[in-house]
C-alpha positions in Angstrom: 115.3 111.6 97.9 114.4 113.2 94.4 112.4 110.9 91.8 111.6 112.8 88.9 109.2 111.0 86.0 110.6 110.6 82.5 110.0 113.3 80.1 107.9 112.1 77.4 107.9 108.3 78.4 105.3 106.3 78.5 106.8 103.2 79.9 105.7 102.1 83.8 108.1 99.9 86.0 106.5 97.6 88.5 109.4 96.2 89.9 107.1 93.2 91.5 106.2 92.3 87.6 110.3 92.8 86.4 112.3 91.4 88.8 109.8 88.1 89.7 111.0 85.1 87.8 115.2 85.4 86.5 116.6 88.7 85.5 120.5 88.5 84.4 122.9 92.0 84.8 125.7 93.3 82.9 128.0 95.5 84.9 131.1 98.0 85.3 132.3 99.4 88.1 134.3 102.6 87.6 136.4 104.7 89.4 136.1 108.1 90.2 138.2 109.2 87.5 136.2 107.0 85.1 138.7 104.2 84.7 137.0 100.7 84.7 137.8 98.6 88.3 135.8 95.7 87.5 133.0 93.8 85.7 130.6 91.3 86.6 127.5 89.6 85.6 124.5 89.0 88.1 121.2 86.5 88.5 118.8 87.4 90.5 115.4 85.4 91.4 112.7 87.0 92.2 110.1 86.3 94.2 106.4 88.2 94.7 105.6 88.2 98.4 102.4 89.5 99.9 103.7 92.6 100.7 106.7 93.4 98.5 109.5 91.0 97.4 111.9 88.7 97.9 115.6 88.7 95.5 118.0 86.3 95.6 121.2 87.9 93.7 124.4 86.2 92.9 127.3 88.3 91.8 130.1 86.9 89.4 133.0 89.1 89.2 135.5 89.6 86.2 138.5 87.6 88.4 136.2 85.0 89.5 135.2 86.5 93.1 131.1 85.4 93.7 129.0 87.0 95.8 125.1 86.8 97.0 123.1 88.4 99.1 118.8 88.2 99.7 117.1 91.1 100.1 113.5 91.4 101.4 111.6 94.2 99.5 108.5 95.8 101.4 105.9 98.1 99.3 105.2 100.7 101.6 102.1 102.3 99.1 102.3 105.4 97.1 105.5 104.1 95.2 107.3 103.7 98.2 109.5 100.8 99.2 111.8 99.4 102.2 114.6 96.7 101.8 116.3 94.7 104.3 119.5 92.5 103.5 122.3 91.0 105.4 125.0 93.3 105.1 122.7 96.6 105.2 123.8 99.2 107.3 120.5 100.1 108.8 117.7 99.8 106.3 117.2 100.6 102.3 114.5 103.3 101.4 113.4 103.6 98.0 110.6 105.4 95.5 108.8 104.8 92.6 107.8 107.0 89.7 106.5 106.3 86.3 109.9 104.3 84.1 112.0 105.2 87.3 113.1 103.4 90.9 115.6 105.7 93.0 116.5 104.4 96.2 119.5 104.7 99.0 121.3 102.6 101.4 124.9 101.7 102.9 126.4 98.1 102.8 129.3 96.5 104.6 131.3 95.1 102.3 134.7 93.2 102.4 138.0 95.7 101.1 141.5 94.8 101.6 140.4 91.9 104.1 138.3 94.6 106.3 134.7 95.7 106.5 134.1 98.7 104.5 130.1 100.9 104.8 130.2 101.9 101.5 126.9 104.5 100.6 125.0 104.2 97.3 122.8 105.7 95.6 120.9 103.9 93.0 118.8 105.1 90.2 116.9 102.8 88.0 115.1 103.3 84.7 113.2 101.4 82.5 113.8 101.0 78.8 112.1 99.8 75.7 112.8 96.5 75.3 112.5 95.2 79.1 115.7 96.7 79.5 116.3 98.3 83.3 119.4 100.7 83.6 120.8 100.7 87.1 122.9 103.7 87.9 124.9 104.1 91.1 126.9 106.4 92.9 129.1 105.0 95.7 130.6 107.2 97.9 131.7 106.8 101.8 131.4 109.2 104.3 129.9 111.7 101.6 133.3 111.0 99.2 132.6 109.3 95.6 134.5 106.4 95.6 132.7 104.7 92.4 130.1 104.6 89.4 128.5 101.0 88.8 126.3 101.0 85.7 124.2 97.7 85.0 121.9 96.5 82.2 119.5 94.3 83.2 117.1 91.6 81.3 114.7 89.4 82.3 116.0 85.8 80.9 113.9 82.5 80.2 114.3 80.0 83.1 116.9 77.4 80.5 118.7 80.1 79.7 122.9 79.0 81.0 124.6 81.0 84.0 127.7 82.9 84.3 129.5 84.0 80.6 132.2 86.3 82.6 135.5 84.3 82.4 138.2 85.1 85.5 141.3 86.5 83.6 
């Protein structure tokens, strides 16, 4: 795993700092020929922990499909982190560098009424602004399958849920 700093960026990302409190996600989901599969909007509260942290996601999907998972986020030192969640294949290994968080891990997730492990590879980078860009390759057995791009924001507590309306 390959975490290069941004070039000419001053900005640092303590993902402890971002991601305690609400953060709110805009995202797409494309296909492998660039064609948009789906959108959705996500919540996620985050909690510092001793050692790492703890984020409690909820996913809202453009035809009104929800899903959540928690996942349990150890620091490891020298940028390094590893996750644990409920439908992780194994376990979630990421790093952090400067702006950017890059990290990799497999999830079983429900396709056509089956179990799917579907790989990704996530890249993260800070923006001015408090905005975090999540990039994400998802691929299984070494095939890309899908892109999923999502903003992110941190949001004020009052601030109303899901916006997405099922079509």
């Amino acid at each position: 795993m390959r975490v290069e700093p941004s070039q000419g960026r001053r900005l640092g990302l303590s993902l402890e700092d971002y991601f305690t409190g609400r953060t709110r996600g805009w995202g797409v989901i494309e296909d492998r020929f660039g064609r948009l599969r789906r959108q959705f909007i996500i919540e996620v509260l985050g909690e510092t922990l001793p050692d790492g942290l703890r984020l409690d996601e909820r996913i809202r999907f453009d035809n009104g499909e929800e899903s959540s998972r928690t996942w349990l986020m150890t620091a490891l030192g020298e940028g390094r982190y590893e996750a644990r969640t409920q439908d992780l294949v194994g376990r979630a290994f990421g790093r952090l560098v400067g702006s950017s968080f890059h990290w990799s891990y497999r999830l079983r997730l429900p396709f056509g009424g089956r179990p799917m492990v579907i790989s990704f590879d996530d890249k993260l980078y800070l923006q001015p602004d408090g905005v975090l860009i999540n990039r994400a390759r998802l691929s299984k057995l070494g095939f890309g399958l899908a892109h999923m791009t999502v903003s992110f924001r941190r949001t004020d507590d009052n601030e109303a849920g899901f916006e997405l309306a099922a079509e």
